[in-house]
Structures are given as C-alpha cells and as structure tokens.
N, CA, C and O of each residue as an XYZ file, in Angstrom:
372
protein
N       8.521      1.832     12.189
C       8.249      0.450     12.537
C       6.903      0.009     11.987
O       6.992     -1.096     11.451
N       5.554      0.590     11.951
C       4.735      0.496     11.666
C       4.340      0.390     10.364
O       3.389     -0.262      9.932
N       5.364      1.278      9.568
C       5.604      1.287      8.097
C       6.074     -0.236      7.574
O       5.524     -0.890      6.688
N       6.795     -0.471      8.064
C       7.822     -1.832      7.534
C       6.655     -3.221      7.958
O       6.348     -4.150      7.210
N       6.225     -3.008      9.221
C       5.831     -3.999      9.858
C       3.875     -4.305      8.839
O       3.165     -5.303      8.961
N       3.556     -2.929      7.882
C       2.217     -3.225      7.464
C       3.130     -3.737      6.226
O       2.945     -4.954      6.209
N       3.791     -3.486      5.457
C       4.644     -3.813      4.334
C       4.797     -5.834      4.216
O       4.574     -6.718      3.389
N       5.329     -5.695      5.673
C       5.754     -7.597      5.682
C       4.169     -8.026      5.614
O       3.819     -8.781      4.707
N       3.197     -7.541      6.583
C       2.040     -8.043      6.426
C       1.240     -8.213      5.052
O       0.529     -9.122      4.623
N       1.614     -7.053      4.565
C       0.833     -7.176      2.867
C       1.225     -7.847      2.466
O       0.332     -8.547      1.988
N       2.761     -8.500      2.129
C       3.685     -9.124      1.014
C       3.030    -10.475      1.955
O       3.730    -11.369      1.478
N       2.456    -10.925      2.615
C       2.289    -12.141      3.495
C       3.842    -12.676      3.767
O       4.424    -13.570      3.151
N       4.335    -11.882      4.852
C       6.234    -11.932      5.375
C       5.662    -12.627      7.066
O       6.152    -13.523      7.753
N       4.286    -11.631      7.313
C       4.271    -11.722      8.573
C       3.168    -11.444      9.098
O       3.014    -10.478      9.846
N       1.774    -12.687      8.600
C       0.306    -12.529      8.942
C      -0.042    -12.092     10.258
O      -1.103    -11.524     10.517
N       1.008    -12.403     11.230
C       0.737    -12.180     12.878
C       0.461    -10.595     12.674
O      -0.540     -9.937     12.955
N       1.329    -10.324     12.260
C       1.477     -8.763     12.468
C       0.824     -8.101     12.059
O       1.007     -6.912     12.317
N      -0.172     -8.446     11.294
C      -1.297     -7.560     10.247
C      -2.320     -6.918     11.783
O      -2.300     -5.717     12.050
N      -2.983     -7.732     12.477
C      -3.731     -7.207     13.783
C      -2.684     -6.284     14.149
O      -3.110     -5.140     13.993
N      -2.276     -6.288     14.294
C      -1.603     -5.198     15.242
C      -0.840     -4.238     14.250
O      -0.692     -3.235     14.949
N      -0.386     -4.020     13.274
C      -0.175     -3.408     12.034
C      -1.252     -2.464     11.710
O      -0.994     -1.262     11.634
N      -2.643     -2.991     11.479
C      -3.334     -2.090     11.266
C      -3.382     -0.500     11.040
O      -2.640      0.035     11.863
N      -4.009      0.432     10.198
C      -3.211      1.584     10.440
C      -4.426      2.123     11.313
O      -5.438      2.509     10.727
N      -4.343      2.161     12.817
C      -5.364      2.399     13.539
C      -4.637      3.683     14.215
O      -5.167      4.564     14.893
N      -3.440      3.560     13.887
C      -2.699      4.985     14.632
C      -2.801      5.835     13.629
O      -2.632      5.480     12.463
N      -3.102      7.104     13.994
C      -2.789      8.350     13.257
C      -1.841      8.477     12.833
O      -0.865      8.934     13.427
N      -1.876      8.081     11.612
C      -0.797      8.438      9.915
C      -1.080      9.742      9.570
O      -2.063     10.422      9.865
N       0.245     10.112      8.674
C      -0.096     10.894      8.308
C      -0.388     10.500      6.490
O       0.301      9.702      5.854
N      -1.508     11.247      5.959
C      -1.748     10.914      4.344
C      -0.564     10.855      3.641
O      -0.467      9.894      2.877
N       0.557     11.784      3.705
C       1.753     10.825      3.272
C       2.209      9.288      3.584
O       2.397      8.351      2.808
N       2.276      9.339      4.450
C       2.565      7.788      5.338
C       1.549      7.085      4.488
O       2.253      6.444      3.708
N       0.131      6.807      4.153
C      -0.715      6.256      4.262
C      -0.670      5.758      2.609
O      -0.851      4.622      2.169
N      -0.360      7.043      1.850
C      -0.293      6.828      0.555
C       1.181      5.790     -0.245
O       1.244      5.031     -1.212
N       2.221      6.308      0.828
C       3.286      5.351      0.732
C       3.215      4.044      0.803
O       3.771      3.281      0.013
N       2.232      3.574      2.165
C       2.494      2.479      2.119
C       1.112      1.641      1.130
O       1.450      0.512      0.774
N       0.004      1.959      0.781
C      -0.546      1.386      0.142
C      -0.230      1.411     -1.350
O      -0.851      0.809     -2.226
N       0.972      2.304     -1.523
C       1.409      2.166     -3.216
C       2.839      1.247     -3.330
O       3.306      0.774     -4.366
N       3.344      1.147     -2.074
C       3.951      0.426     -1.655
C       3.855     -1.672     -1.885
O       4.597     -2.652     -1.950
N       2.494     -1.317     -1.919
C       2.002     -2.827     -2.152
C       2.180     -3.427     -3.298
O       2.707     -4.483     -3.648
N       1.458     -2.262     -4.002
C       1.168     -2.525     -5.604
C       2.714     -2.335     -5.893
O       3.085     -3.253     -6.624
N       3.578     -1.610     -5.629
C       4.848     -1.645     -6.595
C       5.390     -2.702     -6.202
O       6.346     -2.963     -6.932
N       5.164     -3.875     -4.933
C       5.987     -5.244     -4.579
C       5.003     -5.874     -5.787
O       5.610     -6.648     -6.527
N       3.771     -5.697     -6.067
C       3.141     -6.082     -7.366
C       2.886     -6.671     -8.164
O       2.234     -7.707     -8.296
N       3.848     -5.484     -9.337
C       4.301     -5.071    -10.332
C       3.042     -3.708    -11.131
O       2.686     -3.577    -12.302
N       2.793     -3.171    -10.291
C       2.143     -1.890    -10.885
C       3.008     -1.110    -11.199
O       3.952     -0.976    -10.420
N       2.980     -0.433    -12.286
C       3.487      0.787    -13.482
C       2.620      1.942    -12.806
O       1.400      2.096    -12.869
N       3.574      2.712    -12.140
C       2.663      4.312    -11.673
C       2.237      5.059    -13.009
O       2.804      4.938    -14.095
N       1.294      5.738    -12.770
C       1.293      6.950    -13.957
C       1.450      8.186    -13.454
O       1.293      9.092    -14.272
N       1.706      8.482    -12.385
C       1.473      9.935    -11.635
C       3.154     10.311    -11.749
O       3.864      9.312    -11.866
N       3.797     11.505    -11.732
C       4.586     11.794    -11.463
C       5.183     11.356     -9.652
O       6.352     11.137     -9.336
N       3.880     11.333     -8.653
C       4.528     11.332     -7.345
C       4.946      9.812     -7.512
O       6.068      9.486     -7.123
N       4.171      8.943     -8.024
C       4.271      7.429     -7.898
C       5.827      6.851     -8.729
O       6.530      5.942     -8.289
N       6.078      7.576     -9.894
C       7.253      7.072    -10.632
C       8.380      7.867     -9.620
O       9.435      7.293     -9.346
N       8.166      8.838     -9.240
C       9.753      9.691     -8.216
C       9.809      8.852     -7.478
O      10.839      8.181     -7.417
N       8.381      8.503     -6.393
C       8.475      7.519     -5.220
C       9.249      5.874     -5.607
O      10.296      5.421     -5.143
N       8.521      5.387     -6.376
C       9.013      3.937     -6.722
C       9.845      3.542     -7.816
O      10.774      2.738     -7.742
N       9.362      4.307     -9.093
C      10.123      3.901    -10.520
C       8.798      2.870    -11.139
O       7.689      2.526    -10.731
N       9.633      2.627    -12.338
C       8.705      1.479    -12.751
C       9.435      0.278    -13.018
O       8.749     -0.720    -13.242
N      10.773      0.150    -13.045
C      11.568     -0.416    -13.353
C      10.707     -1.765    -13.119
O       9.781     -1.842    -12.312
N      11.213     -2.948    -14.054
C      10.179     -4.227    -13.578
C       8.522     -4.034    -13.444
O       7.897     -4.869    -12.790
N       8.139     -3.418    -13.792
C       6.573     -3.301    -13.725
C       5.922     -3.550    -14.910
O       6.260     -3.133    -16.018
N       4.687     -4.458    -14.561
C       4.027     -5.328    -15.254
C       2.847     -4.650    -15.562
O       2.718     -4.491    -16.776
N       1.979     -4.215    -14.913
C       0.512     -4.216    -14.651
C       0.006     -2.439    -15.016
O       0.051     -1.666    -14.058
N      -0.401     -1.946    -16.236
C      -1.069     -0.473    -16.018
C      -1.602     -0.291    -15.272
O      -1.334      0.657    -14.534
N      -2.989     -1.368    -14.985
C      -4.370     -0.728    -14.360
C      -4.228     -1.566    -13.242
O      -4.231     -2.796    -13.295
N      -4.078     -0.740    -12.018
C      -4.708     -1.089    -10.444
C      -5.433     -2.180    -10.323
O      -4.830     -3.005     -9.637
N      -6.445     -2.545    -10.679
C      -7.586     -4.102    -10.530
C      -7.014     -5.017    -11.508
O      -7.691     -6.040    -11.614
N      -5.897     -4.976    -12.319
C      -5.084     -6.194    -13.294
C      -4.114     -6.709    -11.672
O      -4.007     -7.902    -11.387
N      -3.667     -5.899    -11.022
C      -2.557     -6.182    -10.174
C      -2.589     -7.429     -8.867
O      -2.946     -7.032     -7.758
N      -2.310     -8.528     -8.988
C      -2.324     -9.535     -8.520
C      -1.981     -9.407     -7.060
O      -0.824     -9.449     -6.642
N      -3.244     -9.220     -6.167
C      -2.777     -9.066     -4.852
C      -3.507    -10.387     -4.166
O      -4.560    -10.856     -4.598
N      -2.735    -10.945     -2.956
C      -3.554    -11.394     -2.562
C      -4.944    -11.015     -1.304
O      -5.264     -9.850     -1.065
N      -5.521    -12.042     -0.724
C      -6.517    -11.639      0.324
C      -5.855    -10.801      1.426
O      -6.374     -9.781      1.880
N      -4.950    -11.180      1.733
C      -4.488    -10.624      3.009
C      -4.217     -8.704      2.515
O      -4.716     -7.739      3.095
N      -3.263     -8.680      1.269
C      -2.921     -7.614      0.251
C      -4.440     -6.692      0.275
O      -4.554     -5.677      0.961
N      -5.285     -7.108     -0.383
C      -6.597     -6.826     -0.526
C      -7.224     -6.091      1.084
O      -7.773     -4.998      0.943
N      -7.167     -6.540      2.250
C      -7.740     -6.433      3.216
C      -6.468     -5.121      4.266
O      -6.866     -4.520      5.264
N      -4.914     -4.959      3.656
C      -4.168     -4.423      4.154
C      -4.343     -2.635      3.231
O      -3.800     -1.587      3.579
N      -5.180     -2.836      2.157
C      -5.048     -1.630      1.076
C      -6.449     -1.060      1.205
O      -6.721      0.082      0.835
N      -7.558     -2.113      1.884
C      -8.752     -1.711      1.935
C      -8.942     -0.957      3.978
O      -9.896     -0.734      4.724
N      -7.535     -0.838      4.074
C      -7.549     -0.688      5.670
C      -7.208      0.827      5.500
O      -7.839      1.754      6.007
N      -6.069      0.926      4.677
C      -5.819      1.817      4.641
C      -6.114      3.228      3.891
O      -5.676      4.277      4.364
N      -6.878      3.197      2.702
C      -7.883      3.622      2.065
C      -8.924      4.170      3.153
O      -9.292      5.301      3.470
N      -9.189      3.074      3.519
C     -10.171      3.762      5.175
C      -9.755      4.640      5.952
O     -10.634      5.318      6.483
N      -8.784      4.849      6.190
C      -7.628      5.388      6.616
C      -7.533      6.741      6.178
O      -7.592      7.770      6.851
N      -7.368      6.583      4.901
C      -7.311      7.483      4.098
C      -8.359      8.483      3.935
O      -8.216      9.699      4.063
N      -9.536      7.786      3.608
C     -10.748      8.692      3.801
C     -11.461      9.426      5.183
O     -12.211     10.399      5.273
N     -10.873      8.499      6.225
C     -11.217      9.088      7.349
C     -10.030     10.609      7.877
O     -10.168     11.522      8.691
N      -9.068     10.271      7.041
C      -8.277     11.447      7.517
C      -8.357     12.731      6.690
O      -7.621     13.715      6.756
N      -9.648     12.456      5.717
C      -9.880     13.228      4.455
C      -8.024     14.025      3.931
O      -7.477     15.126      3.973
N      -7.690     12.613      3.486
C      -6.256     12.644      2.635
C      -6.619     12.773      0.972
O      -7.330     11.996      0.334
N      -6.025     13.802      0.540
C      -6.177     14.262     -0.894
C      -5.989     13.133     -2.326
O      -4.906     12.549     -2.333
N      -6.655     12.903     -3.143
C      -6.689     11.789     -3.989
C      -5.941     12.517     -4.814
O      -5.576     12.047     -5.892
C-alpha cells in the first residue's frame, strides 16, 4: 500500500497522500530503491545498470542522465525523501 500510494504521490495522482506516504516507515533498501527508480522510469529514464533494465526495461525511454529527467517539485521532494531514507538505512549504492 505504501508502495503504490508514494508512486500516485510522485506522478502528482494524489498530493494528499504524499504526508502520509512519506517513507517514514522502515523500508526495506529494496523497497526504497524500487520505488525511487520507479519515478524516473514514469519519466522516461533509460537505466544503465543491469538491476534497473530487469526491474523496468527501457522500452519508451527518453532521458540517459538522471538530472536531464523531467520531474516535477512534488517528484523532486518524493526522491529527495527517499534517498534520505536510503542513507539513513545505510542501503548499498
């Protein structure tokens, strides 16, 4: 639920839900990495990693580089949550 529900919030589906979306619950760094690559592939980011093309594909993808990728504020503030997230759970880059 938490998965889907930060997903609508990034794509701006469902601004309410971003407060309470937050990833303030203990994820796990899988979870965490899913859903912030998750963003970029609604996007159009082109993975380069092997985990990122198994996970998503590239099919339709526009964008090589990460900072070309057209997110908006809300996008921006849902990837910079979770990154936090990320580092606080010292999750592997």
């Amino acid at each position: 639920m938490l998965k889907s529900a930060l997903f609508a919030a990034a794509i701006g589906l469902a601004l309410p839900v971003l407060a309470a979306a937050t990833p303030a619950v203990a994820q796990s760094c899988e979870d965490l990495w899913y859903q912030r690559n998750e963003i970029y592939k609604a996007q159009g980011y082109c993975f380069r990693t092997q985990r990122g093309i198994s996970a998503f594909g590239n099919a339709g993808c526009q964008y090589d580089n990460v900072e070309d990728v057209p997110l908006s504020a809300t996008q921006r503030r849902v990837v910079a949550d979770i990154q936090r997230a990320e580092r606080t759970s010292r999750c592997p880059r």
